[in-house]
MMTF fields as JSON, N, C-alpha, C and O atoms, coordinates in Angstrom:
{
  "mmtfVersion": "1.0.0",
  "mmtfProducer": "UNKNOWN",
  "numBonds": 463,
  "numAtoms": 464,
  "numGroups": 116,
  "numChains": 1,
  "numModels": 1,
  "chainsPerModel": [1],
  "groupsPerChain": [116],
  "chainIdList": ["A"],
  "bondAtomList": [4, 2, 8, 6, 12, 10, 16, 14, 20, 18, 24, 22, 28, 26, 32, 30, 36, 34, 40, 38, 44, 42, 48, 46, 52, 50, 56, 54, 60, 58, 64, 62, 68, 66, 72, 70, 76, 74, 80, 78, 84, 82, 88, 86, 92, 90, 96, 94, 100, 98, 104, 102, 108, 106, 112, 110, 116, 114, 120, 118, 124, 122, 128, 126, 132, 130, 136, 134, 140, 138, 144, 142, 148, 146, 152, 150, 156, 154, 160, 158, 164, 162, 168, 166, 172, 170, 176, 174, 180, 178, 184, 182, 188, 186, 192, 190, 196, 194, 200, 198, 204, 202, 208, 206, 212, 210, 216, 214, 220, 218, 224, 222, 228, 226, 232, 230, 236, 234, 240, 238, 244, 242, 248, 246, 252, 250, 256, 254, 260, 258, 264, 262, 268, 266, 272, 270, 276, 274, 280, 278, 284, 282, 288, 286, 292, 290, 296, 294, 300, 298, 304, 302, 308, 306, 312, 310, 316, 314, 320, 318, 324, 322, 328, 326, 332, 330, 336, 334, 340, 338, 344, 342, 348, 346, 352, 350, 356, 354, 360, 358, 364, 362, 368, 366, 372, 370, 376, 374, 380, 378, 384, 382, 388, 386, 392, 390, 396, 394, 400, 398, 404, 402, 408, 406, 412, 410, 416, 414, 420, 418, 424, 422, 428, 426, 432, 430, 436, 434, 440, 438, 444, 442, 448, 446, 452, 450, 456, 454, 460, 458],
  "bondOrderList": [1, 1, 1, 1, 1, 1, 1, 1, 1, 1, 1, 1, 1, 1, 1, 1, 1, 1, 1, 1, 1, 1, 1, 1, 1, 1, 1, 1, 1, 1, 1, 1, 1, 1, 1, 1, 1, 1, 1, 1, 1, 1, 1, 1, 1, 1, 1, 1, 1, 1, 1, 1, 1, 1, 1, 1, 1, 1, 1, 1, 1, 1, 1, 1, 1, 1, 1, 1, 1, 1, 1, 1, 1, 1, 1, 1, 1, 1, 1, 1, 1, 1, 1, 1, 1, 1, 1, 1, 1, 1, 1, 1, 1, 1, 1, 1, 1, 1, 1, 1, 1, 1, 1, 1, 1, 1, 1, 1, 1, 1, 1, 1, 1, 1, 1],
  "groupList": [{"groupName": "UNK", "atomNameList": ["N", "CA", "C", "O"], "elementList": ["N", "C", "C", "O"], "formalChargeList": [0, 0, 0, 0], "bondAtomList": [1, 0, 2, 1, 3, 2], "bondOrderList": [1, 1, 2], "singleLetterCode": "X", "chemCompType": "L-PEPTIDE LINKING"}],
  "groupTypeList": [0, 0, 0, 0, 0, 0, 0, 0, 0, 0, 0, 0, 0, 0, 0, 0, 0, 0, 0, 0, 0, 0, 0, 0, 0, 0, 0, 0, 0, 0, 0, 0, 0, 0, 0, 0, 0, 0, 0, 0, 0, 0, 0, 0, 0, 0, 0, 0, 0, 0, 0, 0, 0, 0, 0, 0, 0, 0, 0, 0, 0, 0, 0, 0, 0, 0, 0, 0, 0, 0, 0, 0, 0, 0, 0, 0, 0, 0, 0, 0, 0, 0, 0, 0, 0, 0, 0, 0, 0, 0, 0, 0, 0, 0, 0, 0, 0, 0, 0, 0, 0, 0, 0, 0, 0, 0, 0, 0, 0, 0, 0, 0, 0, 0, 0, 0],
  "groupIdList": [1, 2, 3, 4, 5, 6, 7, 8, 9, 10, 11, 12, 13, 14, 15, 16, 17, 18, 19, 20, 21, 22, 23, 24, 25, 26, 27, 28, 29, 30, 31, 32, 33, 34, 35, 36, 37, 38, 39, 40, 41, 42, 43, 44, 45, 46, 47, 48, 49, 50, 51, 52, 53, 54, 55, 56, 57, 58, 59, 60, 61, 62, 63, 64, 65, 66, 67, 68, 69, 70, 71, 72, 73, 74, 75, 76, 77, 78, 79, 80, 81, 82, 83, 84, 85, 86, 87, 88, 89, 90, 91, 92, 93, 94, 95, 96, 97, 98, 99, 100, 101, 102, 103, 104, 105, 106, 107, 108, 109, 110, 111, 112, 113, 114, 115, 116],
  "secStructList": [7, 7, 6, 6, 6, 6, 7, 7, 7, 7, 7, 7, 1, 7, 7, 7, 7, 7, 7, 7, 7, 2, 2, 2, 2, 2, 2, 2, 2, 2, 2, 2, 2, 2, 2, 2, 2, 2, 6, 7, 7, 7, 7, 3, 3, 3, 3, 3, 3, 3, 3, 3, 3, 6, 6, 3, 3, 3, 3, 3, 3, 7, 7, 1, 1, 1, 1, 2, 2, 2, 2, 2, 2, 2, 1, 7, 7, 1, 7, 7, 7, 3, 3, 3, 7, 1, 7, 2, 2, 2, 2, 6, 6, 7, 7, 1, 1, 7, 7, 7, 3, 3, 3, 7, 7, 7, 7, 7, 7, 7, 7, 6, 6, 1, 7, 7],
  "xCoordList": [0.848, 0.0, 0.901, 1.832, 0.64, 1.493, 0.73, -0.498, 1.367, 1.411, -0.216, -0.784, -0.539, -1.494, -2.66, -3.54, -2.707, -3.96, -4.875, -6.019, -4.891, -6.064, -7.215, -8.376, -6.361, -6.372, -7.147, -6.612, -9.138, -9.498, -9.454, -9.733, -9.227, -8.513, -8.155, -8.511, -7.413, -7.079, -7.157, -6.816, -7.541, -7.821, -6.657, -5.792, -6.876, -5.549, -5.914, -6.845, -5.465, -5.806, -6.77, -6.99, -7.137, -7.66, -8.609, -9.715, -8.737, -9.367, -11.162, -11.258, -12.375, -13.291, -13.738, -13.558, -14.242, -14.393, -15.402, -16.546, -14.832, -15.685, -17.329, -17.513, -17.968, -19.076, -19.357, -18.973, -20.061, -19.924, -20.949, -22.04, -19.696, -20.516, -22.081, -22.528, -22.688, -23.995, -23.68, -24.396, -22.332, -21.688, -20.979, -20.878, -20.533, -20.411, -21.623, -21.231, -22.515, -23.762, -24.388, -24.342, -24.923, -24.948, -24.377, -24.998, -22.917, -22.281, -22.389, -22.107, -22.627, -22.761, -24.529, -24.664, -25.594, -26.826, -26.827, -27.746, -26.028, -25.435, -25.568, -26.583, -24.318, -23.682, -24.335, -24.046, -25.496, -26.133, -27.391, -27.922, -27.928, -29.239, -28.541, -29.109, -27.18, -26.693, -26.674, -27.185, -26.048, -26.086, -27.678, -28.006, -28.422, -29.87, -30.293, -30.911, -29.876, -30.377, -29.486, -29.975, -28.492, -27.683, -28.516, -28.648, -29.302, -30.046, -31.159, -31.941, -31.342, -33.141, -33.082, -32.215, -34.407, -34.397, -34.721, -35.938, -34.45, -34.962, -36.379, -36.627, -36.97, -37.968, -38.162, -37.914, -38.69, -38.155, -39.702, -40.366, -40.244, -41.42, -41.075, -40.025, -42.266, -41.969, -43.213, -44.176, -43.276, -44.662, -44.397, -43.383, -45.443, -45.219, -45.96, -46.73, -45.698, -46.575, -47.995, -48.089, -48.878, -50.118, -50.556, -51.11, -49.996, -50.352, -50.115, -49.827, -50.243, -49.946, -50.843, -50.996, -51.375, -52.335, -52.211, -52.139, -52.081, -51.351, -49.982, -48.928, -50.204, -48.662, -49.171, -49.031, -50.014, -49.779, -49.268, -49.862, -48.328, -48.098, -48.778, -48.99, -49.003, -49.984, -49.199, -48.916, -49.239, -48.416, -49.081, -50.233, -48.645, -49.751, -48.586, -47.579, -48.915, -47.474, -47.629, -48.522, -46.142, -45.934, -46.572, -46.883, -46.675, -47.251, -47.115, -47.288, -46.865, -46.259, -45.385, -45.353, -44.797, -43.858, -42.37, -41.57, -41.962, -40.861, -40.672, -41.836, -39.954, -39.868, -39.847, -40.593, -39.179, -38.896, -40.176, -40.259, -41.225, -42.462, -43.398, -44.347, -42.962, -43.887, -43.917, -44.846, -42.121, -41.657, -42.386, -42.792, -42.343, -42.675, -44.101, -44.498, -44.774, -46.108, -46.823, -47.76, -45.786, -46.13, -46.013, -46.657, -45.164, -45.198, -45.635, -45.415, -46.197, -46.816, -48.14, -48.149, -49.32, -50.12, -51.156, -51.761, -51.443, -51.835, -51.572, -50.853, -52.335, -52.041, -51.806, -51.902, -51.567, -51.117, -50.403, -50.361, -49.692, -49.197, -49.137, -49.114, -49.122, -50.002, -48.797, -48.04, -48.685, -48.43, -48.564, -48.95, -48.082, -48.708, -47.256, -46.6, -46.979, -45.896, -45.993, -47.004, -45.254, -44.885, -43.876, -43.684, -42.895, -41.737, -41.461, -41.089, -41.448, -41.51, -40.377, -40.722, -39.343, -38.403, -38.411, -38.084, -38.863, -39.149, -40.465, -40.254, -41.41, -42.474, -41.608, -41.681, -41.091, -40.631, -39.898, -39.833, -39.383, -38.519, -39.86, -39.478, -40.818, -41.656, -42.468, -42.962, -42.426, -43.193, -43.982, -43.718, -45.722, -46.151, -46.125, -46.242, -45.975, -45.858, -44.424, -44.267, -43.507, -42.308, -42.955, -43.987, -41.302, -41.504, -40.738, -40.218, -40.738, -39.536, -39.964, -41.04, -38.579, -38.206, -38.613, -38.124, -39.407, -39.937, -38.968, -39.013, -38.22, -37.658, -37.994, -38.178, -38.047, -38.962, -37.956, -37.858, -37.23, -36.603, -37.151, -37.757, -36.961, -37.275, -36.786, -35.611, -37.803, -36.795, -37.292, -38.318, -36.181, -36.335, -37.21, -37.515, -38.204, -38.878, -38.377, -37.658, -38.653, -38.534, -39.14, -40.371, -38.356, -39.34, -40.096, -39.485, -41.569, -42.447, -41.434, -40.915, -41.388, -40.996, -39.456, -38.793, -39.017, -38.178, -37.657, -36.946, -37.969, -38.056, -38.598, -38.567, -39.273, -39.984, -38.829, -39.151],
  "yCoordList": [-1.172, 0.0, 1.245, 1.317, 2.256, 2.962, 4.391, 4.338, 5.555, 6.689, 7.634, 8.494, 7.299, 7.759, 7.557, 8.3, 5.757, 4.919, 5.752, 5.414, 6.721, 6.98, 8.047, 8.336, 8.459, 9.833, 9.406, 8.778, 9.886, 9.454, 10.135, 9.461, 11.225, 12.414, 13.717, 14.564, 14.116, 14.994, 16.303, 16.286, 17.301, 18.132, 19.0, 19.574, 18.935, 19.73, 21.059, 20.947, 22.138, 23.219, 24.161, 23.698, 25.471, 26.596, 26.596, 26.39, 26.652, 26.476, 27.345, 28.368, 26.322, 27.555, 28.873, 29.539, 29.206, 30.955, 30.99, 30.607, 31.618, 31.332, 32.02, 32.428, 32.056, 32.49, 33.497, 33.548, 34.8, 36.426, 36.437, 35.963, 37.429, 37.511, 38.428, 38.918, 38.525, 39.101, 41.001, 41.803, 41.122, 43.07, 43.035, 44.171, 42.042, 42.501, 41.822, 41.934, 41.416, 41.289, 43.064, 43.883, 43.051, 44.156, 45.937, 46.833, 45.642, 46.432, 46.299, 47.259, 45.601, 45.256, 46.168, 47.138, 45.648, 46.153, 47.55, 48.17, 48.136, 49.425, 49.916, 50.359, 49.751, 49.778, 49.948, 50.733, 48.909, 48.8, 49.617, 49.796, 50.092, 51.132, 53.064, 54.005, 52.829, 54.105, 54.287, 55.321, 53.313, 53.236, 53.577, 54.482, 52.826, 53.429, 54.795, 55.592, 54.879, 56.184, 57.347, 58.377, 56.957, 57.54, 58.342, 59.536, 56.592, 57.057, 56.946, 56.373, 57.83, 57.938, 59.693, 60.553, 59.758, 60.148, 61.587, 61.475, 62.79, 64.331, 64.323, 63.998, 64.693, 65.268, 67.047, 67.617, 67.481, 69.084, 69.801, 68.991, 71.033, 71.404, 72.442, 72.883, 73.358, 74.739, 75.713, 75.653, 76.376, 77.2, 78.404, 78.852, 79.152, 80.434, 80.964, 80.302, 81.977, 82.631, 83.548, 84.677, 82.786, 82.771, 84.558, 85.58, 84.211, 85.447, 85.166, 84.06, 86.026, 86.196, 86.762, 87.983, 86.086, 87.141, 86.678, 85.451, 87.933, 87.679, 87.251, 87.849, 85.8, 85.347, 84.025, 83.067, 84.237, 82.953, 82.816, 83.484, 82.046, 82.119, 80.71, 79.549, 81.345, 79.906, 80.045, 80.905, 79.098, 78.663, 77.843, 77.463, 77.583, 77.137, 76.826, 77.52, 75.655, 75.505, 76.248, 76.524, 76.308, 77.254, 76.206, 75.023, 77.323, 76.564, 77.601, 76.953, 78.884, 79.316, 80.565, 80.889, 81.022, 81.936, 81.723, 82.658, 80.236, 80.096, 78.944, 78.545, 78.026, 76.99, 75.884, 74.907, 76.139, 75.453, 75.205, 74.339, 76.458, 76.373, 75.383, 74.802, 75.266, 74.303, 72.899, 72.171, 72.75, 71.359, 70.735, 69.605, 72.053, 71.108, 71.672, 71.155, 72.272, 72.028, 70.454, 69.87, 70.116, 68.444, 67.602, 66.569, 68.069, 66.662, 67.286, 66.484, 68.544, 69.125, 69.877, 71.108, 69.091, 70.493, 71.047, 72.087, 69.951, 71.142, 70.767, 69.83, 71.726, 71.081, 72.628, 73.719, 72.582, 74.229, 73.71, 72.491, 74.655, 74.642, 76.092, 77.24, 75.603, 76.476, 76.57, 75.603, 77.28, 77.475, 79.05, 80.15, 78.675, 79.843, 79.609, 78.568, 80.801, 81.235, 82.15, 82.848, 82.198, 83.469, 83.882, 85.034, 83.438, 84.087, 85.252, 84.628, 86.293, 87.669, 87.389, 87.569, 87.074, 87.186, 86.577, 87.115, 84.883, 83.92, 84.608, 85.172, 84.62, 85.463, 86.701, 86.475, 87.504, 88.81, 88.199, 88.726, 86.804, 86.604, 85.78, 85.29, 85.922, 85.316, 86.782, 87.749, 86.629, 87.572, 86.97, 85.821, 87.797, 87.277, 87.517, 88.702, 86.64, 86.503, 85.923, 84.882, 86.343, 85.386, 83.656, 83.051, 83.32, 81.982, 81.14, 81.753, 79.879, 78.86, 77.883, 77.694, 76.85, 75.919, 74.941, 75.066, 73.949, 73.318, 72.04, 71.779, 71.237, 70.142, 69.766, 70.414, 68.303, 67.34, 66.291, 65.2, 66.587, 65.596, 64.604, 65.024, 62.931, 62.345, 62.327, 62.088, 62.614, 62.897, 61.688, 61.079, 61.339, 60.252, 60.346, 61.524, 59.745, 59.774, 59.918, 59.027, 60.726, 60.848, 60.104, 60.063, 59.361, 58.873, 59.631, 60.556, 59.567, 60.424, 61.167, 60.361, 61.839, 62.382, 62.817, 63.333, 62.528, 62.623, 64.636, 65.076, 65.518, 66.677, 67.658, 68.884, 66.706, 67.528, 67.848, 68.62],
  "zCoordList": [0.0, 0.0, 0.0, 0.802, -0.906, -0.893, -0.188, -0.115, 0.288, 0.949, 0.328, 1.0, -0.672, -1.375, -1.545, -1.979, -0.941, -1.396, -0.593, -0.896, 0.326, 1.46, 0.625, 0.913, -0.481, -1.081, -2.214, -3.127, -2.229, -3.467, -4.436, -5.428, -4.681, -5.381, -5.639, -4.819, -6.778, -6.805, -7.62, -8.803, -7.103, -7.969, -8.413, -7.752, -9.695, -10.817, -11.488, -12.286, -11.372, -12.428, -10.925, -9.805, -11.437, -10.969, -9.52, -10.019, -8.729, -7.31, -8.072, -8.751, -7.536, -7.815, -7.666, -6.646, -8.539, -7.304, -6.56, -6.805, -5.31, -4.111, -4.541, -5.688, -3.939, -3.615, -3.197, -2.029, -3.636, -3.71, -2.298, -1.981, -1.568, -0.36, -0.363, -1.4, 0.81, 0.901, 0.408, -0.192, 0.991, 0.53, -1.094, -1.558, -1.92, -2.412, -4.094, -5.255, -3.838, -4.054, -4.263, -5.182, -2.937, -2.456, -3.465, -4.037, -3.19, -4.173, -5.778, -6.495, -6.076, -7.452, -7.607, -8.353, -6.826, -7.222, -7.038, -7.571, -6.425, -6.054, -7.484, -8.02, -8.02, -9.143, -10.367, -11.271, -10.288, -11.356, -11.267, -12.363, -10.36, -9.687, -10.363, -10.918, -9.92, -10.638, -11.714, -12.143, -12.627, -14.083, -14.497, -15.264, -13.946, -14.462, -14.194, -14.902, -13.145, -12.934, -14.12, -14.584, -14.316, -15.111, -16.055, -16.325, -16.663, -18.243, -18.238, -18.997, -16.852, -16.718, -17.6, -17.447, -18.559, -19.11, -18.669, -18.523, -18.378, -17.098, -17.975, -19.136, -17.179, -17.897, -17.356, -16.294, -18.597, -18.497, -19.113, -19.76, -18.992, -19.277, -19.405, -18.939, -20.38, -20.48, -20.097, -20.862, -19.276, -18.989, -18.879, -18.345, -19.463, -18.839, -17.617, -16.921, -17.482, -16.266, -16.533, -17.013, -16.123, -16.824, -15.767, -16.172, -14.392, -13.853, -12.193, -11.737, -11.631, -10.051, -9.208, -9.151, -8.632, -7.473, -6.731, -6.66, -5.294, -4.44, -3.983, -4.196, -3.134, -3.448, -3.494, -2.733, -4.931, -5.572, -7.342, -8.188, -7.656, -8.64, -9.785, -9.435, -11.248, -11.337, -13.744, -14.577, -13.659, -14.914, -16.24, -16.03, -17.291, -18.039, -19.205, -19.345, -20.012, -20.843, -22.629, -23.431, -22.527, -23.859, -24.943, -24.804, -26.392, -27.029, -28.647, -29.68, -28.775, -29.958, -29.143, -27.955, -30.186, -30.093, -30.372, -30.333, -30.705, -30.933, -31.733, -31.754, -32.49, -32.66, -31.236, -31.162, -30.524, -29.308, -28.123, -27.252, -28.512, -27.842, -28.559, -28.032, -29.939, -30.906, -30.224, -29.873, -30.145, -29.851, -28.352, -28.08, -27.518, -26.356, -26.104, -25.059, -26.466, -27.135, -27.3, -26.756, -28.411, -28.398, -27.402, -27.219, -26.747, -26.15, -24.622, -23.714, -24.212, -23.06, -23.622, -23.64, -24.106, -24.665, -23.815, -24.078, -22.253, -21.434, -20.229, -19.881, -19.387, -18.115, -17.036, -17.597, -15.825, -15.449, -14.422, -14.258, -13.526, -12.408, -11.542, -11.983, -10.116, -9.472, -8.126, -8.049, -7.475, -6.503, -5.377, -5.772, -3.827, -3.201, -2.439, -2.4, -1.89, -1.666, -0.21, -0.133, 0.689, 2.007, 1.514, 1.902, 0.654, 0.879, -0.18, -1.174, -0.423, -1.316, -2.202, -3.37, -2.11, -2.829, -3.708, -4.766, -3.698, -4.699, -5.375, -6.449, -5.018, -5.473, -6.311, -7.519, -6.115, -6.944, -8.48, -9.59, -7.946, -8.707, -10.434, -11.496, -10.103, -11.515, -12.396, -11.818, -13.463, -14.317, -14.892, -15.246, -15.286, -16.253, -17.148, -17.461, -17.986, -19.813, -19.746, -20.384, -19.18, -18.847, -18.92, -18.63, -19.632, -20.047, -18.775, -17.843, -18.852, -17.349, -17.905, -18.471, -17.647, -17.165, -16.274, -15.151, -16.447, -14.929, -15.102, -16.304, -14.54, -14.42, -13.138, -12.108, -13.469, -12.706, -12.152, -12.715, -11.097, -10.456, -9.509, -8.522, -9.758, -8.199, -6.943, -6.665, -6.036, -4.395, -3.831, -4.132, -2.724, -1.746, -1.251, -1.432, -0.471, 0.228, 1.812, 2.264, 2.413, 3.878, 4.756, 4.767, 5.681, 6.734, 7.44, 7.976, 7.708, 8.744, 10.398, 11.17, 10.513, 11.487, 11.335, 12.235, 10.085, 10.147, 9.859, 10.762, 8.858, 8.74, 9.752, 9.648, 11.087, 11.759, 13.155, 14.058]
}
């Protein structure tokens, strides 16, 4: 009997690769949640300022006056936006007949109690 017989065999060539822990799993979905977000597509609007009373400001989307009002015309042809305001300065800062920009970002959600 020789030194070996105990030994039913042997493995030759590359060790497997282990098994991806629970963090770097983890890191990888990371990874891949950014990339999407990457080529999430903004979405962007154009309104003007339909008018102000008080301190409320209220909006309505473009629709001629430019080539660029044509464009997003199409793909915004109605709809309004409205808001009310305390603070004067933001308020000073809108005109009507003035045109804007609305971009539409997603925010996290806050846990309840948490802002308070």
């Amino acid at each position: 009997m020789s030194n070996c017989d105990h030994i039913e065999h042997i493995r030759f060539g590359p060790l497997p690769e282990p098994e991806p822990t629970k963090a770097q799993i983890d890191a990888i979905v990371r990874g891949v949640r950014d990339i999407l977000k990457e080529e999430e597509m903004p979405v962007r609007c154009k309104f003007v300022c339909s008018f102000k009373e008080g301190q409320s400001v209220h909006f309505s989307p473009v629709y001629s006056g430019s080539e660029e009002n044509k464009k997003f015309f199409q793909a915004t042809p109605g709809g309004q936006i409205a808001f009310y305001t305390v603070n004067q300065s933001a308020l000073d800062q809108f005109e009507q007949g003035k045109e804007y920009y609305v971009d539409f970002t997603p925010a996290e959600k806050v846990a309840q109690g948490a802002g308070a």
